[in-house]
C-alpha positions as a Markdown table, in Angstrom:
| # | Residue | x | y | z |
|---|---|---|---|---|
| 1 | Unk | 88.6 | 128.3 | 72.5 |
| 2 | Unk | 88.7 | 124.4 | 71.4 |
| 3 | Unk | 87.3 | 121.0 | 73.1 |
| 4 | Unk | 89.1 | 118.4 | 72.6 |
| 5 | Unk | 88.2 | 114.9 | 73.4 |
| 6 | Unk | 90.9 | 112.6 | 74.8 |
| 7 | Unk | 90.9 | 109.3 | 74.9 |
| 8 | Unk | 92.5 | 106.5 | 75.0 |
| 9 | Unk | 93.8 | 104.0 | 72.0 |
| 10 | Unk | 94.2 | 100.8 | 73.9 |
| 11 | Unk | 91.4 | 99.4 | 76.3 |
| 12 | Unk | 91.3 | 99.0 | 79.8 |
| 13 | Unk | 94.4 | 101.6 | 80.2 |
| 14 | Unk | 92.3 | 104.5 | 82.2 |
| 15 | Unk | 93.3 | 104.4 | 86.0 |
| 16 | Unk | 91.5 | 105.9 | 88.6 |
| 17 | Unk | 93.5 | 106.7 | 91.6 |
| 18 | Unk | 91.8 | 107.9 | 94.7 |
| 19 | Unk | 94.4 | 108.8 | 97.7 |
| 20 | Unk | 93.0 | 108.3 | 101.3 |
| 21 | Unk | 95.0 | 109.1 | 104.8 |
| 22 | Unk | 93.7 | 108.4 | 108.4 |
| 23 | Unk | 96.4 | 109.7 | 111.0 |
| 24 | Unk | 99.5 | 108.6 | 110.0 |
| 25 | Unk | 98.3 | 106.2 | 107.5 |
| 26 | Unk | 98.0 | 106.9 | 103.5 |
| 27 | Unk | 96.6 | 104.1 | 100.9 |
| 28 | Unk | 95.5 | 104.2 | 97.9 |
| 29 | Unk | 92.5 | 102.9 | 95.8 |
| 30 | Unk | 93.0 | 102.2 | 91.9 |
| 31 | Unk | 90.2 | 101.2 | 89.8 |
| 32 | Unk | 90.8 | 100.3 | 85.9 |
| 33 | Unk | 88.2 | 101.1 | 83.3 |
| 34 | Unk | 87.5 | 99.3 | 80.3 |
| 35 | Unk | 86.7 | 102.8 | 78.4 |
| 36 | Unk | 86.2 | 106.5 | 78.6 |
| 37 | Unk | 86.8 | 109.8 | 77.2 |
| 38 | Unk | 87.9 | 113.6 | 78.2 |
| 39 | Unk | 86.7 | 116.6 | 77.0 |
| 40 | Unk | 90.1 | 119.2 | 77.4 |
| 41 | Unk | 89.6 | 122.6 | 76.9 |
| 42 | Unk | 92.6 | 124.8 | 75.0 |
| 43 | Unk | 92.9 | 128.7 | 74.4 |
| 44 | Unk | 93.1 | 128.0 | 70.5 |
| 45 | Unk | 93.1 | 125.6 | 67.6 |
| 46 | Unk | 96.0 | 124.0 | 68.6 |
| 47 | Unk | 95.6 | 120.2 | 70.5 |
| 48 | Unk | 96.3 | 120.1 | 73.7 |
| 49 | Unk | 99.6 | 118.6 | 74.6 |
| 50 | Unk | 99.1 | 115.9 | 76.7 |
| 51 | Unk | 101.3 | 112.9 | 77.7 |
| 52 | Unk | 99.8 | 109.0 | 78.4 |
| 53 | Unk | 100.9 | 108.4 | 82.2 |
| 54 | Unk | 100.1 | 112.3 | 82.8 |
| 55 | Unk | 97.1 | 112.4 | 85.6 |
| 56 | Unk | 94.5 | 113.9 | 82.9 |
| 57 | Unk | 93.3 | 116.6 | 86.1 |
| 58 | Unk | 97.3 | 118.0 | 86.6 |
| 59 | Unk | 97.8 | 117.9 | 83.5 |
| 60 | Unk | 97.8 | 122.5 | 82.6 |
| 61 | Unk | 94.4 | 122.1 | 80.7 |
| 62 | Unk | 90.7 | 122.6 | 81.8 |
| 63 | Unk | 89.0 | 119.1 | 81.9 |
| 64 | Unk | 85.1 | 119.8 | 81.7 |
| 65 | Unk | 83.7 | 116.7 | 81.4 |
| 66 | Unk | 84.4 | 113.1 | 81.3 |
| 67 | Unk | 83.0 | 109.8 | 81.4 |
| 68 | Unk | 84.9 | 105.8 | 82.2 |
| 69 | Unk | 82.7 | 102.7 | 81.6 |
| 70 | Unk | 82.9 | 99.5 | 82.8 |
| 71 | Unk | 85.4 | 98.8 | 85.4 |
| 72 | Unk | 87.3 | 95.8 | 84.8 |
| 73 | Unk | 90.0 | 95.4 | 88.1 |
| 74 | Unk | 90.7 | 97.3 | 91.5 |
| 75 | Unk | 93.2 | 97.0 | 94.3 |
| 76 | Unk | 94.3 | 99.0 | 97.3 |
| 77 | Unk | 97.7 | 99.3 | 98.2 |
| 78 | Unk | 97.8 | 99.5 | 102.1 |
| 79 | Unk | 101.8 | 100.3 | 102.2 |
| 80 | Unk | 102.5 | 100.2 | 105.8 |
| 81 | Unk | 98.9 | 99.4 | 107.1 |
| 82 | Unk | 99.0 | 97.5 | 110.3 |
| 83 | Unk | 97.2 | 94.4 | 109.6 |
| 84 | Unk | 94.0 | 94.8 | 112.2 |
| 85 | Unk | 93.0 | 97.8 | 109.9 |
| 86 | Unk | 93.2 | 96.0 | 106.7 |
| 87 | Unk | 90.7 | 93.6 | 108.4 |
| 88 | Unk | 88.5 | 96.2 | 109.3 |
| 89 | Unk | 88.5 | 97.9 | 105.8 |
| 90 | Unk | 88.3 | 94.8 | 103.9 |
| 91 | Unk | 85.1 | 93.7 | 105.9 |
| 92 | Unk | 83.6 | 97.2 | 105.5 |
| 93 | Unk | 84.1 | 96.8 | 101.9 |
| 94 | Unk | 82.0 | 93.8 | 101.4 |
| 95 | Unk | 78.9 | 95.7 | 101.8 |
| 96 | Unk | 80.1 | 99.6 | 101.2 |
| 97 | Unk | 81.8 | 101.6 | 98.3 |
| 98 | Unk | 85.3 | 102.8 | 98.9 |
| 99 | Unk | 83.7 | 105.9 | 98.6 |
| 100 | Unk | 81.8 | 105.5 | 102.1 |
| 101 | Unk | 85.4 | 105.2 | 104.0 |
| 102 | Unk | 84.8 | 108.3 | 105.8 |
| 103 | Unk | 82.4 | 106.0 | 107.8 |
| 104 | Unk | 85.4 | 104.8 | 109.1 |
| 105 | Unk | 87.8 | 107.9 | 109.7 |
| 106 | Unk | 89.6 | 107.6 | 106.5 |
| 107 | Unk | 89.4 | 111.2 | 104.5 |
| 108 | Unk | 89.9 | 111.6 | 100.9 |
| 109 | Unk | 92.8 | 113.5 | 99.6 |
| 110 | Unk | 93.1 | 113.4 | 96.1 |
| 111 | Unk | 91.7 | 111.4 | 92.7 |
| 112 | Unk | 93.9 | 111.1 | 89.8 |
| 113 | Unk | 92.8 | 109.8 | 86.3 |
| 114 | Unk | 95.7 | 108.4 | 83.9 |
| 115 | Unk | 95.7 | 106.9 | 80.7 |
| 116 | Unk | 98.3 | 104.1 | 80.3 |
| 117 | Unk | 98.4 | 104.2 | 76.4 |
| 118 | Unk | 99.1 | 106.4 | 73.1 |
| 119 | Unk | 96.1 | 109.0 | 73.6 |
| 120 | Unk | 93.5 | 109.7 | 70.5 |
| 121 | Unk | 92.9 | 113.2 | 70.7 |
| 122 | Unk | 90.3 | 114.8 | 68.4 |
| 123 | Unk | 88.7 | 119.0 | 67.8 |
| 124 | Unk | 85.0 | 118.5 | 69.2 |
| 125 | Unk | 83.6 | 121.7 | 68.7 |
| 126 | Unk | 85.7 | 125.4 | 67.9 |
| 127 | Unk | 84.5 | 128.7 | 68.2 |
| 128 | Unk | 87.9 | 129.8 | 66.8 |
């Protein structure tokens, strides 16, 4: 067994992508980080195979830990949100966390992370 920490090459290129729905309703919440890191576990010596673009959680490898620092930007993408609700949430958002959206009916389906540039990946510790 090998850690592996990945990271990547080219600042603010981590994405966080957290996927809400409510009803018939999906949007979706991106925040970009300055900086961070993964530590990927693989069965061997070998470095993991990993993609940039690739959601760094679907990606066929144990992630055990990570960290992101400093968020830089962040948008929502309401698709086909009528406009009375994007009122509502943008108001709620002045004083609350996206995170506290299930104040308002709105349930949290799935997070992605994805690095948008050439990774760095390098052995942190072997017991191979």
């Amino acid at each position: 067994m090998a850690i592996w920490k990945v990271e990547p090459t080219w600042k603010k290129t981590i994405v966080e992508i957290l996927h809400l729905s409510k009803g018939e309703y999906n949007i979706t919440h991106s925040i970009g980080w300055r900086w961070g890191h993964f530590y990927v576990e693989t069965d061997d010596n070998n470095p993991p195979d990993i993609e940039e673009g690739v959601d760094i959680f679907d990606c066929g490898y144990q992630v055990d830990d990570w960290e992101t620092t400093d968020g830089c930007w962040e948008e929502i993408d309401y698709n086909n949100l009528p406009e009375n609700e994007i009122e509502i949430i943008e108001k709620f958002l002045e004083d609350n966390s996206v995170l506290d959206m299930e104040e308002l009916g709105w349930i949290m389906n799935d997070t992605e992370m994805v690095i948008e540039s050439p990774l760095s990946i390098t052995l942190e510790e072997s017991n191979a």
